[in-house]
MIMARKE-699738 format. One record per residue (C-alpha): x, y, z; residue number from 0. Coordinates in nm, 3 decimals, decimal comma, m for minus. Layout:
<rs>
       X       Y       Z   k
       X       Y       Z NUM
...
</rs>
This chain:
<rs>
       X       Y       Z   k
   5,754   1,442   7,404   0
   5,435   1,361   7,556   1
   5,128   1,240   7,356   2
   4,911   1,515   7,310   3
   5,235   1,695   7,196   4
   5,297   1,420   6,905   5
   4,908   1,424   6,812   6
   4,930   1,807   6,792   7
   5,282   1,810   6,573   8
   5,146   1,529   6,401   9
   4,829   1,757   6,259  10
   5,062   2,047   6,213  11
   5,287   1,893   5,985  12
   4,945   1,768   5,823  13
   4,835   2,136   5,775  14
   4,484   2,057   5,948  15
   4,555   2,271   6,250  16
   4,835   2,607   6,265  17
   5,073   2,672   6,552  18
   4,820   2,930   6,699  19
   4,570   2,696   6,702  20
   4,721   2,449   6,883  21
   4,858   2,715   7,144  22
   4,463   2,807   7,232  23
   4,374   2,416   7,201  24
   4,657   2,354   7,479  25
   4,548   2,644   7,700  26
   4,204   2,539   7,671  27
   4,296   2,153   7,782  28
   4,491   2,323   8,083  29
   4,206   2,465   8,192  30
   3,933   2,154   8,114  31
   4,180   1,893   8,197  32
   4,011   1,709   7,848  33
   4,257   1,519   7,609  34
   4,385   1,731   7,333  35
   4,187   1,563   7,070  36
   3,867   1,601   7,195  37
   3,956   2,010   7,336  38
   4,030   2,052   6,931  39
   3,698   1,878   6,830  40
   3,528   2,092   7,097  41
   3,660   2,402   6,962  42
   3,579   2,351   6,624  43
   3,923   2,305   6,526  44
   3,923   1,940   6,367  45
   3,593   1,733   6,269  46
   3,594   1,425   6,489  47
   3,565   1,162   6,190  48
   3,903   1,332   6,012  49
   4,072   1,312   6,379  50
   3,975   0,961   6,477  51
   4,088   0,889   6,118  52
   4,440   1,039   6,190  53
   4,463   0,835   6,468  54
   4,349   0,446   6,356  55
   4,559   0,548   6,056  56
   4,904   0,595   6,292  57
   4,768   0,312   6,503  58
   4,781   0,061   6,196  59
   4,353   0,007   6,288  60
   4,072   0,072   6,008  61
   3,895   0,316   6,052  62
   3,506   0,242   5,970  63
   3,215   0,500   5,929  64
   2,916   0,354   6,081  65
   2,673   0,596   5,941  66
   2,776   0,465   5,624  67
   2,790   0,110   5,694  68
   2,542  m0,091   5,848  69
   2,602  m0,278   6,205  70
   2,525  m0,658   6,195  71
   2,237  m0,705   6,426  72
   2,355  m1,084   6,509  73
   2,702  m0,935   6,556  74
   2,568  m0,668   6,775  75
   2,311  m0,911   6,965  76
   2,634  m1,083   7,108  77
   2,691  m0,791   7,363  78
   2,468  m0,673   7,600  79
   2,358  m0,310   7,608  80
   2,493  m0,252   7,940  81
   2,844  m0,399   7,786  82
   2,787  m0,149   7,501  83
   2,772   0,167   7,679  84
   3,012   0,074   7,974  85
   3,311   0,032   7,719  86
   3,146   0,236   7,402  87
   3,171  m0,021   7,177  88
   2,967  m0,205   6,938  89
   3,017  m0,551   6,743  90
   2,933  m0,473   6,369  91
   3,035  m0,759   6,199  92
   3,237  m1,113   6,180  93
   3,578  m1,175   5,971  94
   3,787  m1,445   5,921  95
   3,667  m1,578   6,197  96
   3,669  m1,301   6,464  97
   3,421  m1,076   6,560  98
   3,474  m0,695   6,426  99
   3,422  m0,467   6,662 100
   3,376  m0,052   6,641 101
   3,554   0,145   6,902 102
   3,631   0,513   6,999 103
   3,936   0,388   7,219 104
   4,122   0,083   7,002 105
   4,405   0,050   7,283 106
   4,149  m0,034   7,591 107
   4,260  m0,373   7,621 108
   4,028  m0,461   7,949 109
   3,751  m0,382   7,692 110
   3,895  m0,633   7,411 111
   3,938  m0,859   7,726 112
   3,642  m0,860   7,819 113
   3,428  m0,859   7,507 114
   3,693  m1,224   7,404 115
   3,563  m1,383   7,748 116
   3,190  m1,311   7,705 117
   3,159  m1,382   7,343 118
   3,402  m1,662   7,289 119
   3,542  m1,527   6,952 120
   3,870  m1,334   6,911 121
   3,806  m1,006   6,863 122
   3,961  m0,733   6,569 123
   3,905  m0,391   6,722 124
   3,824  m0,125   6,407 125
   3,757   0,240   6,499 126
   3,439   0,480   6,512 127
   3,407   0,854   6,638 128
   3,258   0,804   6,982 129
   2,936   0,985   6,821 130
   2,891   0,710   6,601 131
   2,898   0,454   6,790 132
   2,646   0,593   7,043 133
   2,415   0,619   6,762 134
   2,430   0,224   6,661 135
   2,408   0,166   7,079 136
   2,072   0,357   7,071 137
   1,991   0,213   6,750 138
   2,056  m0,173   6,853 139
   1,911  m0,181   7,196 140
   1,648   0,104   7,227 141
   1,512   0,095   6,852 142
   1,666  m0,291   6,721 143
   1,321  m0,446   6,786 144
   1,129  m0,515   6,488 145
   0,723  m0,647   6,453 146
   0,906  m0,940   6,284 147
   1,117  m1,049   6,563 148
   1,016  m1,417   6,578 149
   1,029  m1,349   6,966 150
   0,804  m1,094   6,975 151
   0,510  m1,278   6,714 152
   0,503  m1,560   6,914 153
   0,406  m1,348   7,247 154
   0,169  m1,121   7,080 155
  m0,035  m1,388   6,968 156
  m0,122  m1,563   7,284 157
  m0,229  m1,176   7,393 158
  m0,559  m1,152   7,607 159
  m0,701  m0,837   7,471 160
  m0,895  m0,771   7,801 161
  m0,536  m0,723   7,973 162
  m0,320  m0,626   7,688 163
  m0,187  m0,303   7,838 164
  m0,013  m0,527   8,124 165
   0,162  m0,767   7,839 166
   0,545  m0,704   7,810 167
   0,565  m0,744   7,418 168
   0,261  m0,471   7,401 169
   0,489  m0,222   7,662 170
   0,795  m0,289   7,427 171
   0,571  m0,225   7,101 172
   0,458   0,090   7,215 173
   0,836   0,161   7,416 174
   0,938   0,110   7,067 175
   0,719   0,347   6,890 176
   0,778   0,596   7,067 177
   1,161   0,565   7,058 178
   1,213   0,552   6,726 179
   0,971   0,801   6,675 180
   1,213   1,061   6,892 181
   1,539   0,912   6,783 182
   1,460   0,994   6,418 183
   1,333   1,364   6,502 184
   0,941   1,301   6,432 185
   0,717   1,547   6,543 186
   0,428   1,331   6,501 187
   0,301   0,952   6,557 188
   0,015   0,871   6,368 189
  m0,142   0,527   6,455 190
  m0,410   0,434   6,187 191
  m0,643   0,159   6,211 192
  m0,647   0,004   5,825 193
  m0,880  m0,279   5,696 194
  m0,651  m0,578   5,728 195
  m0,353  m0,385   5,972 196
  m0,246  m0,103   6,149 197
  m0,019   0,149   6,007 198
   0,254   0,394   6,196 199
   0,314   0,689   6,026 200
   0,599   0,992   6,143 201
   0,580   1,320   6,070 202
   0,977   1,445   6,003 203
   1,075   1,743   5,867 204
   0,726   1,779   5,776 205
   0,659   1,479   5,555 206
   0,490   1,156   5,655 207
   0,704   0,843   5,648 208
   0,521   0,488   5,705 209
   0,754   0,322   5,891 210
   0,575  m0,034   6,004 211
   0,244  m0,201   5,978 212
   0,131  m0,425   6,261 213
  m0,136  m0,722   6,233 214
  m0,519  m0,568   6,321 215
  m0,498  m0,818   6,626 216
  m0,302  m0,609   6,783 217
  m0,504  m0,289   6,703 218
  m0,708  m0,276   7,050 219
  m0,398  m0,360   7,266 220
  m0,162  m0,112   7,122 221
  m0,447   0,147   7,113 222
  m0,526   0,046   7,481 223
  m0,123   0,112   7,567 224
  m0,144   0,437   7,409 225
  m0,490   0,558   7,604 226
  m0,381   0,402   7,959 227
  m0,038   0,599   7,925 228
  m0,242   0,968   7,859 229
  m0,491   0,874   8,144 230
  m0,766   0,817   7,883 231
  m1,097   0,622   7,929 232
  m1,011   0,317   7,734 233
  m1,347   0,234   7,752 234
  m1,492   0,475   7,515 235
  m1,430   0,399   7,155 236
  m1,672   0,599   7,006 237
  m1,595   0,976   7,084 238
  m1,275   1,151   7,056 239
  m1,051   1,225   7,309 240
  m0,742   1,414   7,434 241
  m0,499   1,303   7,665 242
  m0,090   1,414   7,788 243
   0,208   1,205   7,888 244
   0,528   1,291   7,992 245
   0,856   1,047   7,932 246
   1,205   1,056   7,951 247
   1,369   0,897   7,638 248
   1,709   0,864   7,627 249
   1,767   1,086   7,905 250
   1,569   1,333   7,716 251
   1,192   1,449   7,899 252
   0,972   1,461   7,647 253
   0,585   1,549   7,667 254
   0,325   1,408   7,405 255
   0,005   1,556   7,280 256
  m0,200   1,285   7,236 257
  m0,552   1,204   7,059 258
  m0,811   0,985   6,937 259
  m1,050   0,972   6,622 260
  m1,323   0,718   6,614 261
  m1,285   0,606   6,188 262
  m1,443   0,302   6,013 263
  m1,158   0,084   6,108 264
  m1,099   0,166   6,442 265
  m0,972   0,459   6,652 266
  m0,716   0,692   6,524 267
  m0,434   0,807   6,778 268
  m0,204   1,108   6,693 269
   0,121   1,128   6,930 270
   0,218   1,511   6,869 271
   0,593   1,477   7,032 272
   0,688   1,860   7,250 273
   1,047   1,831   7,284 274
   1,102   2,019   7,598 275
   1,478   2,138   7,497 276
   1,314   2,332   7,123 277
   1,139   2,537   7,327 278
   1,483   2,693   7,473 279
   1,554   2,766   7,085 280
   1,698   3,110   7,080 281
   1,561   3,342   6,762 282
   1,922   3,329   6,589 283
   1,894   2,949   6,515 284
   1,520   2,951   6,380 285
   1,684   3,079   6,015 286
   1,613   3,455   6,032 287
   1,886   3,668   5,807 288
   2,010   3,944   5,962 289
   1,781   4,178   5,836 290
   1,463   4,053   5,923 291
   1,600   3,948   6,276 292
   1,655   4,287   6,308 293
   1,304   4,400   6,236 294
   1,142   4,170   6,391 295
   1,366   4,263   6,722 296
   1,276   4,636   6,644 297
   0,874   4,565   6,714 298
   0,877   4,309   7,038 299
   1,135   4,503   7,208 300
   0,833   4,803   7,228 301
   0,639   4,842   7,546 302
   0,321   4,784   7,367 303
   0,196   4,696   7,012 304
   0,049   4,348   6,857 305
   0,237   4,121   6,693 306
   0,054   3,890   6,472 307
   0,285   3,537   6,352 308
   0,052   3,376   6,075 309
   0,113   3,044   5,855 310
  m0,072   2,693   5,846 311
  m0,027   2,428   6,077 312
   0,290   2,316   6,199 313
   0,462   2,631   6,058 314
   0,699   2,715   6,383 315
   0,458   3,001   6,484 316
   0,481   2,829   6,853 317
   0,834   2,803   6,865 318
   0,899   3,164   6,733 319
   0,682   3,294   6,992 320
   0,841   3,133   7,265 321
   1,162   3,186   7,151 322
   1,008   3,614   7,172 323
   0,902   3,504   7,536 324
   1,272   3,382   7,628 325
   1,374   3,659   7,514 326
   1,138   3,918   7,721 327
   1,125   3,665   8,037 328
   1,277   3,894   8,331 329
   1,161   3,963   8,667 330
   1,049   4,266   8,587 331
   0,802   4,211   8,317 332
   0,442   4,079   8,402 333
   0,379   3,827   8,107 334
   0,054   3,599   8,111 335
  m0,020   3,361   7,800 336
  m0,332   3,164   7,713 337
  m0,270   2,882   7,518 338
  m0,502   2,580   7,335 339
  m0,312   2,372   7,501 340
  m0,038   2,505   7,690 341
   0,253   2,280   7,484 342
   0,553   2,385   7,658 343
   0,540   2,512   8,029 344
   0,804   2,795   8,053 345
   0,931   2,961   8,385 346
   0,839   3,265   8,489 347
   0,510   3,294   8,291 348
   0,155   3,248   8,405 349
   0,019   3,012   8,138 350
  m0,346   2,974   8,121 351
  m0,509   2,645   7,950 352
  m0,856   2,695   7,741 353
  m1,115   2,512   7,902 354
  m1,466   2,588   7,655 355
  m1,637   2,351   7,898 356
  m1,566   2,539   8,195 357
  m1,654   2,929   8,017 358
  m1,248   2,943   7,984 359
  m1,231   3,088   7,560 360
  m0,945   3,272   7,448 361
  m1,152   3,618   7,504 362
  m1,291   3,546   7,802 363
  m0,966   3,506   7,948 364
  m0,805   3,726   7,825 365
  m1,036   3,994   7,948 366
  m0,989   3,850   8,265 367
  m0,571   3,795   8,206 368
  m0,621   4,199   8,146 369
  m0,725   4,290   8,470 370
  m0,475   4,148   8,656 371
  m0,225   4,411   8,515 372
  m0,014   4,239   8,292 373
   0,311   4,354   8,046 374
   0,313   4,072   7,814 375
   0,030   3,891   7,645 376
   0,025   3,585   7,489 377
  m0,281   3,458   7,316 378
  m0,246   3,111   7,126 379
  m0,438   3,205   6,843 380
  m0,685   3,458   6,733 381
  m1,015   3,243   6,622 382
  m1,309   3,490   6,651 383
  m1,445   3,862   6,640 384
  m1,407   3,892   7,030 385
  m1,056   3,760   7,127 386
  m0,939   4,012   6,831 387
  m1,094   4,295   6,985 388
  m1,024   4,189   7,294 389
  m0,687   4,190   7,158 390
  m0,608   4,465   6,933 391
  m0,741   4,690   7,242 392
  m0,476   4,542   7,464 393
  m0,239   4,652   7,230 394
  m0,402   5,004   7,242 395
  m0,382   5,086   7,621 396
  m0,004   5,003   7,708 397
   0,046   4,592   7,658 398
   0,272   4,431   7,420 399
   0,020   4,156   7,254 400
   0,183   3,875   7,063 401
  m0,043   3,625   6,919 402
  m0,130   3,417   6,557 403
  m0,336   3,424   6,279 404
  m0,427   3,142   5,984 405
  m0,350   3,380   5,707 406
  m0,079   3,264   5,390 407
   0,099   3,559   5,421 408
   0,152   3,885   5,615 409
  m0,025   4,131   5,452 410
  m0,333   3,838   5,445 411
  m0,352   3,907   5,818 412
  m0,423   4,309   5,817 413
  m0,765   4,173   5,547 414
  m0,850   3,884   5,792 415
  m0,917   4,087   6,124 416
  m1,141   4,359   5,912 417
  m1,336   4,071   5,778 418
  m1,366   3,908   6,118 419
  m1,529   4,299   6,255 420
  m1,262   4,496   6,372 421
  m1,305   4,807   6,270 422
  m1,003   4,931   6,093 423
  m0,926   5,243   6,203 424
  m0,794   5,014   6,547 425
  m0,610   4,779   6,300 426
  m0,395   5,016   6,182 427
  m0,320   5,217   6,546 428
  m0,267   4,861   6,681 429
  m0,023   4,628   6,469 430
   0,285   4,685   6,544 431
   0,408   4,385   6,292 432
   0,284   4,092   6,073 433
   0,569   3,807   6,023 434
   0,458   3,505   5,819 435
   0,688   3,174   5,816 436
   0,669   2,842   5,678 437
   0,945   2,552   5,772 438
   1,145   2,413   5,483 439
   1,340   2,118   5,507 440
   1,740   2,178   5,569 441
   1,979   1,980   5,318 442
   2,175   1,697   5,473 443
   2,570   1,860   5,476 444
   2,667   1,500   5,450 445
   2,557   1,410   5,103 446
   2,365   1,701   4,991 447
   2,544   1,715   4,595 448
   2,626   2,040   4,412 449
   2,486   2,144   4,067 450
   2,462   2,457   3,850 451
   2,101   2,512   3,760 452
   1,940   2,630   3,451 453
   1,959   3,020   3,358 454
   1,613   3,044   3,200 455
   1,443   2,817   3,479 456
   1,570   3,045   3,724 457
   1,462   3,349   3,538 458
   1,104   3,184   3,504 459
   1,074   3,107   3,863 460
   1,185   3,503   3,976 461
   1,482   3,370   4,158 462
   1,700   3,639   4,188 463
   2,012   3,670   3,998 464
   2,304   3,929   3,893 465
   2,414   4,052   3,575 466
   2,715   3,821   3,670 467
   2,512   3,544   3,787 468
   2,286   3,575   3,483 469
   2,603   3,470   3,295 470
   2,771   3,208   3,503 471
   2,472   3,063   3,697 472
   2,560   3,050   4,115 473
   2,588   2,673   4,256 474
   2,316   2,556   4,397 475
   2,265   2,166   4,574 476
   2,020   1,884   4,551 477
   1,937   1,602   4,787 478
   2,110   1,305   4,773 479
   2,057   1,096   5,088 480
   2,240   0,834   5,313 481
   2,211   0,668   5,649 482
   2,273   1,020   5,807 483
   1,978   1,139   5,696 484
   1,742   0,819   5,674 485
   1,793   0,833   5,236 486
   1,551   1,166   5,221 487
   1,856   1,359   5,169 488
   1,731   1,594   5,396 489
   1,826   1,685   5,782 490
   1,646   1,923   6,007 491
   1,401   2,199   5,923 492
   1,458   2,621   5,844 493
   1,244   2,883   5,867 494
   1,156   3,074   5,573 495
   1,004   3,424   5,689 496
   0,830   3,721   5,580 497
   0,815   4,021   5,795 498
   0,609   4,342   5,728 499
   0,634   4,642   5,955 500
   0,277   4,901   5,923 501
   0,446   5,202   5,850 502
   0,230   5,523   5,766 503
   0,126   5,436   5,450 504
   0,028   5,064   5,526 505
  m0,174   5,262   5,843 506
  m0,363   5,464   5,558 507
  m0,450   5,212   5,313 508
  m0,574   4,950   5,632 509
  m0,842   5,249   5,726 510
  m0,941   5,299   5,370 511
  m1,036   4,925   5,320 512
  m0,799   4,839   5,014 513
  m0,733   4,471   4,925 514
  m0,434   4,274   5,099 515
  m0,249   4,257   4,729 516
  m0,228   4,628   4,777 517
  m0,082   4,633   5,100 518
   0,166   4,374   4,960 519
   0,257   4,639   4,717 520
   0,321   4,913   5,008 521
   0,506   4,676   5,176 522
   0,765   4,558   4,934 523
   0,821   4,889   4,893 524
   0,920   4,924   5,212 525
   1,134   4,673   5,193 526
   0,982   4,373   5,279 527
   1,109   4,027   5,148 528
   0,890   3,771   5,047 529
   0,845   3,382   5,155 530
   0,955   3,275   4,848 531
   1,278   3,553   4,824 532
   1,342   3,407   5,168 533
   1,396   3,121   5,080 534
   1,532   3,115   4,749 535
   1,819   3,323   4,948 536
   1,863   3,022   5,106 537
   1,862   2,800   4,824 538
   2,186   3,015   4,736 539
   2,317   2,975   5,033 540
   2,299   2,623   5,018 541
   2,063   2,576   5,342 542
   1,798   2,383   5,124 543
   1,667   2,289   4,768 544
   1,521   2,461   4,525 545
   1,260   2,215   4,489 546
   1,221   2,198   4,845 547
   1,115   2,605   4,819 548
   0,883   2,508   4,527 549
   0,728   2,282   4,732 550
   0,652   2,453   5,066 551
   0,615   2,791   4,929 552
   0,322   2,902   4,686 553
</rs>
């Protein structure tokens, strides 16, 4: 019997996989040519911790989850990075006099060779998923440098300012920054000049984290890195600017948004990090239920009509349009977008970057974008009287118009353009649809921690419940946290939407000037769901917390 055969028997007579399964599992390996174990992670059929458990267990190894336990940095620090990778392993600790080291592949004795010869200490091989122990690789040599490296001090503070930008321990501060930045999903670096130090702020999931203050020596160096790398002037200190790089971290390309505040202490720099691979999101993994995917496909799949996406800053309204623009890219469709800035560049599109100083606003351009005949329109956001007249008459003579609005909610955004001078009566021929979204933080599936909530708190906040329910309360979950998710208890971020179609009636009462909380009303009777019924649907579902909801939701 050959090995795959014993590991698949093996998990049979464990009742983690069925016969069938492992039939399609061997079929699929035929084809791949993969070993079996990794075909059945692949297909969903085993989780790769509970497998490579299975497997030290019948090997007589420990098995050791990293993202529970920390790695030993002067353990790790005995292998090189290249060492690391090549064999995908990493030293985590020291016992009884050997060194303890995590690997995905416990019988690679060349590896174990190897690491004995270049370390000098006998070596007790434990095992990790192969996942894990990439993460601790990345962790240890791209992100393992810390401000109080003794190393690293004693360089910085020889530093001639004048020149800083050329210094090695200023490149690996700012390498640093950066990397951790993108290895712990931030969508923002803030770099803040205080009175006696500099402090680095991320933006994840939506909430600042400080994660390290440096010594205000190093303020006009680091700053200087940061302005040389988006071609700035690093010269002028005392007016903002804006600036672009593009890098490649971890194999990922990654552009950055950057700019500069003069404040009391010092300039300001804000990193905003564009993840080139979110922009390929498809609209079935921002969070929409069925339903509302369904309407919202129902409007941008017309020839013509605006589509207004409101919510505050940072809200996903970007990345739901673009995700509409994957969807409608084909040969066959003319679509032109003008952005402030252009964030992601897209294929196929014509994207068209504001430029105030050159005469380039959103309506000017887009009264020129409309004469070159297009299908599509983008336009980044709708700011004045013009570019939504502009707009709302594209949508009038034959052009789909998508575009967004600062309004809290959807039927906000019907009030704002009357109050901004369009006349209503082209309002309500124009809209096609008004979605609102806000992005709530996901629940970490590793330690997010079950509960049953309160009857008459739920009642109070309108979350909806059954007569059942109303008796025996649904389970709901809390955050916890752990290494996975950095101890916020939280992983990852959900949309929460509201989407409100102008039927007839909403048509009537938008020419007859009635407030938005009466619109509201005509649109929940059509049907629409709320922000907040959104997302306390997805509080049941166990997708996020109820406080989370509370807190992103008004």
């Amino acid at each position: 019997m050959g090995k795959d055969n014993r590991l698949g028997q093996l998990l049979i007579k464990q009742k983690i996989i069925d016969e069938a399964g492992l039939q399609k599992a061997l079929e699929e390996q035929e084809k791949t040519g993969k070993h079996l174990g990794r075909t059945l992670v692949e297909m969903g059929l085993i989780q790769e911790e509970l497998l490579v458990a299975i497997l030290a267990s019948q090997a007589g190894i420990a098995y050791v989850d990293l993202s529970e336990g920390g790695v030993d940095r002067s353990a790790a620090s005995l292998v090189t990075e290249e060492t690391a990778r090549k064999w995908v392993i990493i030293p985590i600790g020291f016992a009884d006099n050997m060194l303890v080291v995590a690997m995905s592949n416990p019988s690679n004795f060349m590896a174990i060779d190897e690491l004995r010869i270049k370390t000098g200490y006998k070596i007790k091989p434990v095992v990790a998923t192969k996942t894990d122990i990439i993460d601790a690789i990345n962790y240890q040599f791209s992100l393992g440098m810390s401000i109080q490296d003794e190393s690293l001090d004693q360089e910085i503070d020889d530093v001639d300012i004048g020149q800083a930008y050329e210094d090695a321990p200023i490149v690996k501060l700012a390498n640093l920054v950066v990397a951790k930045a993108v290895d712990q999903r931030a969508s923002d670096i803030h770099i803040e000049p205080q009175e006696k130090d500099v402090r680095i702020r991320y933006r994840i999931d939506g909430v600042l984290h400080e994660v390290m203050k440096l010594p205000k020596n190093l303020q006009p160096a680091i700053l200087s890195r940061f302005k040389i790398m988006s071609s700035m002037d690093i010269a002028e200190n005392r007016k903002p600017q804006d600036g672009h790089m593009a890098l490649t971290v971890a194999k990922r390309p990654i552009d950055f948004r950057v700019a500069t505040l003069p404040t009391v202490h010092g300039e300001r720099v804000v990193l905003r990090i564009l993840e080139k691979s979110s922009v390929m999101l498809k609209l079935n993994d921002l969070g929409f239920s069925r339903n509302d995917l369904g309407k919202f496909r129902s409007v941008f799949l017309r020839p013509h009509g605006a589509i207004l996406v409101t919510g505050p800053t940072g809200s996903g309204k970007s990345t739901t349009l673009y995700a509409t623009l994957n969807i409608l890219n084909t040969s066959a469709k003319n679509i032109v977008t003008i952005e402030d800035p252009v964030e992601y560049r897209l294929k196929g599109l014509n994207q068209i970057q504001v430029n105030p100083k050159a005469g380039l606003t959103f309506a000017s351009g887009l009264r020129s974008i409309l004469r070159g005949s297009p299908d599509i329109v983008m336009v980044g956001e709708i700011r004045d009287k013009e570019t939504a007249q502009t707009a709302i008459e594209a949508a009038l003579t034959g052009h789909l118009v998508l575009s967004t609005l600062h309004t809290n909610d959807a039927p906000g955004a019907i009030s704002r353009l009357i109050e901004m001078g369009v006349e209503p009566f082209l309002v309500s021929s124009a809209i096609s649809c008004v979605q609102a979204q806000r992005l709530a933080r996901r629940l970490c599936k590793n330690c997010r921690q079950s509960y049953i909530p309160d009857v008459e708190l739920l009642k109070s906040l309108g979350f909806p419940l059954t007569a059942e329910e109303q008796k025996n309360p649904p389970q709901l979950y809390r955050p916890v946290g752990c290494d996975k998710c950095n101890k916020t208890g939280y992983k990852g971020r959900i949309g929460l939407y509201e989407i409100m179609l102008v039927n007839e009636e909403i048509e009537r009462l938008t020419v007859e000037r009635t407030s938005a909380e009466e619109i509201k009303r005509a649109a929940l009777k059509n049907h629409m769901t709320t922000l907040r019924q959104d997302g306390f649907e997805k509080v049941k579902n166990g997708m996020t917390s109820l406080e989370e909801i509370l807190r992103v939701v008004v």
